[in-house]
N, C-alpha and C positions, 0 to 999 in steps of 0.2 A: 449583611450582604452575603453572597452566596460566590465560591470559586465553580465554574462552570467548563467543564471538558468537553470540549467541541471540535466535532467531525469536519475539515473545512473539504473532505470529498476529495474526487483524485487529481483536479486539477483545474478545471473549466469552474471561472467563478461562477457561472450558471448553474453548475449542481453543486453550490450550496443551499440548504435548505431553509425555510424561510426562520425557521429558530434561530438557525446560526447566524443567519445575518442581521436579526434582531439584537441577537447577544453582544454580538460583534462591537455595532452601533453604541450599543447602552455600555460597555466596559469602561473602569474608570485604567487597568490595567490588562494589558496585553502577553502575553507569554507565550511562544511561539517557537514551530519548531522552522525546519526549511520549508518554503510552502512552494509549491512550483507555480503558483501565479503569485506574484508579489502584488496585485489589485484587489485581491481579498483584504490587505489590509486596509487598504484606503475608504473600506467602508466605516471604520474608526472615527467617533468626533474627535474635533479640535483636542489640542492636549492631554490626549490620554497618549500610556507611559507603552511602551512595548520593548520588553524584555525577549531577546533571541536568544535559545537556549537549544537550536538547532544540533543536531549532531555533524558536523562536519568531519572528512576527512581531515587527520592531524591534530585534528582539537575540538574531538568530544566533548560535551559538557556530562558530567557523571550523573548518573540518573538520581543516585541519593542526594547531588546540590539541588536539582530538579523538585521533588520531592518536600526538601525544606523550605525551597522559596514557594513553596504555593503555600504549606501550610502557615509562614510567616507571612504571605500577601494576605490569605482568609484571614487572620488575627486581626489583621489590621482596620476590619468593619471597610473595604473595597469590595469593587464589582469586579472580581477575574475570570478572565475568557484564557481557556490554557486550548490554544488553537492549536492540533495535528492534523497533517494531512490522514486522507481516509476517514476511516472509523477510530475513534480513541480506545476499542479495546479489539481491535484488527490488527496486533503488532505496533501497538501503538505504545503498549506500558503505560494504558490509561488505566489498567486493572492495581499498578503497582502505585501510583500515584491515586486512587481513588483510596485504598489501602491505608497511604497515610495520612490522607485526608481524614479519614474514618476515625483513625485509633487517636489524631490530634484533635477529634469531635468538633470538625469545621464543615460548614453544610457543603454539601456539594450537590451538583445533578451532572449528568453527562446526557450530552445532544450527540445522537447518534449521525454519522455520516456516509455517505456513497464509499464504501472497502475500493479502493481501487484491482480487489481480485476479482471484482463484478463489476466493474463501472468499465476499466480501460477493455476486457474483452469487448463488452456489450458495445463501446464506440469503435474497437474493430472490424464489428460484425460477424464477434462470435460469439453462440451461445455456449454458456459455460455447461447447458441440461437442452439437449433435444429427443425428443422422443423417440423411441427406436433405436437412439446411437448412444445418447452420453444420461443413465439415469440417476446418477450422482455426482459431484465433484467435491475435491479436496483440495484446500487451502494451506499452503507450506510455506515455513520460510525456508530459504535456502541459506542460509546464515545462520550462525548460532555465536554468540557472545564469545562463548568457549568452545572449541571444538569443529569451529567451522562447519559443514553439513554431513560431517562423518558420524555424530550419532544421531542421527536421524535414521530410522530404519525404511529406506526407500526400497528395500526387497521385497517390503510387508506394501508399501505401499500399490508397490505394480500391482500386486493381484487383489487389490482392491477394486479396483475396473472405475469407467465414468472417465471422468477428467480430473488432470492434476494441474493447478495452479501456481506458481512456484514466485513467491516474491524475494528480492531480494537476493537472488542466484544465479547473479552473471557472472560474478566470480569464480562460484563453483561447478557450472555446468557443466563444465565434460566428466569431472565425479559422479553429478547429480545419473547424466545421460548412461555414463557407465551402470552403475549399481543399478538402474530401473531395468534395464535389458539383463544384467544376471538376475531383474526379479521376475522376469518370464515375456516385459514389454518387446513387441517387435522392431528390429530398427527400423523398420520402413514408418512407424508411429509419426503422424503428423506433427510438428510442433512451430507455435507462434510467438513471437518476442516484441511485443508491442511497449514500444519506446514515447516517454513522452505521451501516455492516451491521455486522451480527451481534449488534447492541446492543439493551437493551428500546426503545431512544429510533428504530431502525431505519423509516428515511420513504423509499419510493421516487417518484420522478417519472417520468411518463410521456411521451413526446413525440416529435417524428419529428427529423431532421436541419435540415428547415427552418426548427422555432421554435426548435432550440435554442438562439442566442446571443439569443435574447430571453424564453425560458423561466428565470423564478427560480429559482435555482439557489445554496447554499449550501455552503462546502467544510468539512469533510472529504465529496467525493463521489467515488462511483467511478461512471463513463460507459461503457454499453455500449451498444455503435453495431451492428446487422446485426438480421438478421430474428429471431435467438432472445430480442431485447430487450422481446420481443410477447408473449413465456410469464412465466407466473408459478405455477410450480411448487409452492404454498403453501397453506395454509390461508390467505388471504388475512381473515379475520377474526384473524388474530396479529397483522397488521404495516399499516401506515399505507400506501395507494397514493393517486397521485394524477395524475389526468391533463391534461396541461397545456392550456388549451383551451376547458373544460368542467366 
């Protein structure tokens, strides 16, 4: 049997893709982080095992227990689906667990998934590249294990141009919004905090780089910093907008 790293996408069980929800189905074992629709797991048959190994606030699971219970489930000739939201190697630490999947010589494959730094803009109706405005973007955590978003060099990143995508950085926002304006970004710089995409409960904020670390702000968000932050691609009577300010 084979341990399987799978993308369950940013949220809407509908973009799970069709691998995954085959993989899903067929698992004799489950392993799982926090998924934001708890219905992806009910595609599960009867009796199979599901191990939550989510990161929560207050009680972390450490990623080296992580790590050895996958390679001690592959030992064990089981069918493991090790489900993260996103993509598994999107800030997923599916690169650290493939890792020692590898060096424990237990088969693996990874089913890639919808990055929620492409999925929840695109269900806000933003493009993260339009032409003439945004011809690259970058994908950041705004978090770091150690060190919080202070060595991340977002000086270097302003003049980078395109959009900047920012996961995991409600926390640090008014850092993040500071250091991008000493790296030459304009405050008037659009920017979007799409809370909850893909989901009915989906809320975007509106706002520029200068309110943001004073704009409320709740996480799970995903921040998108550059001029396409301005579009909203949408039927805008679906989904909850709001602009900070006003």
């Amino acid at each position: 049997m084979t341990v399987h790293l799978v993308g369950a996408g940013p949220g809407d069980p509908e973009l799970l893709t069709i691998k995954a929800a085959r993989l899903i189905a067929q698992a004799d074992v489950i392993v799982h982080d926090y998924l934001s629709h708890s219905s992806i797991l009910e595609l599960a048959k009867p009796n199979t095992e599901f191990i939550d190994v989510g990161k929560k606030p207050g009680r972390p699971t450490p990623q080296e227990l992580i790590n050895s219970l996958l390679v001690h489930l592959g030992s064990q000739g089981l069918n493991v689906v090790r489900l993260k939201g996103g993509d598994p190697f999107v800030f997923g630490r599916g690169g650290e667990e493939a890792e020692a999947l590898q060096t424990a010589r237990i088969p693996f494959t990874v089913v890639p998934g919808i990055t929620s730094a492409v999925g929840v803009p695109a269900a806000a109706g933003i493009p993260v590249t339009h032409r003439n405005v945004s011809p690259a973007f970058t994908v950041v955590t705004g978090h770091r294990e150690k060190g919080g978003s202070t060595d991340i060099e977002w000086e270097a990143l302003a003049k980078v141009g395109g959009t900047i995508v920012v996961l995991m950085g409600v926390s640090e926002r008014a850092e993040i919004a500071k250091r991008l304006m000493s790296g030459g970004l304009s405050p008037d710089t659009p920017v979007a905090a799409i809370r909850w995409g893909t989901r009915a409960e989906q809320h975007t904020t509106r706002t520029t780089l200068e309110l943001l670390g004073t704009t409320a702000l709740q996480a799970p968000s995903t921040i998108v910093i550059g001029a396409v932050a301005a579009y909203e691609f949408v039927d805008v009577t679906q989904h909850n907008s709001y602009v900070a300010g006003q």
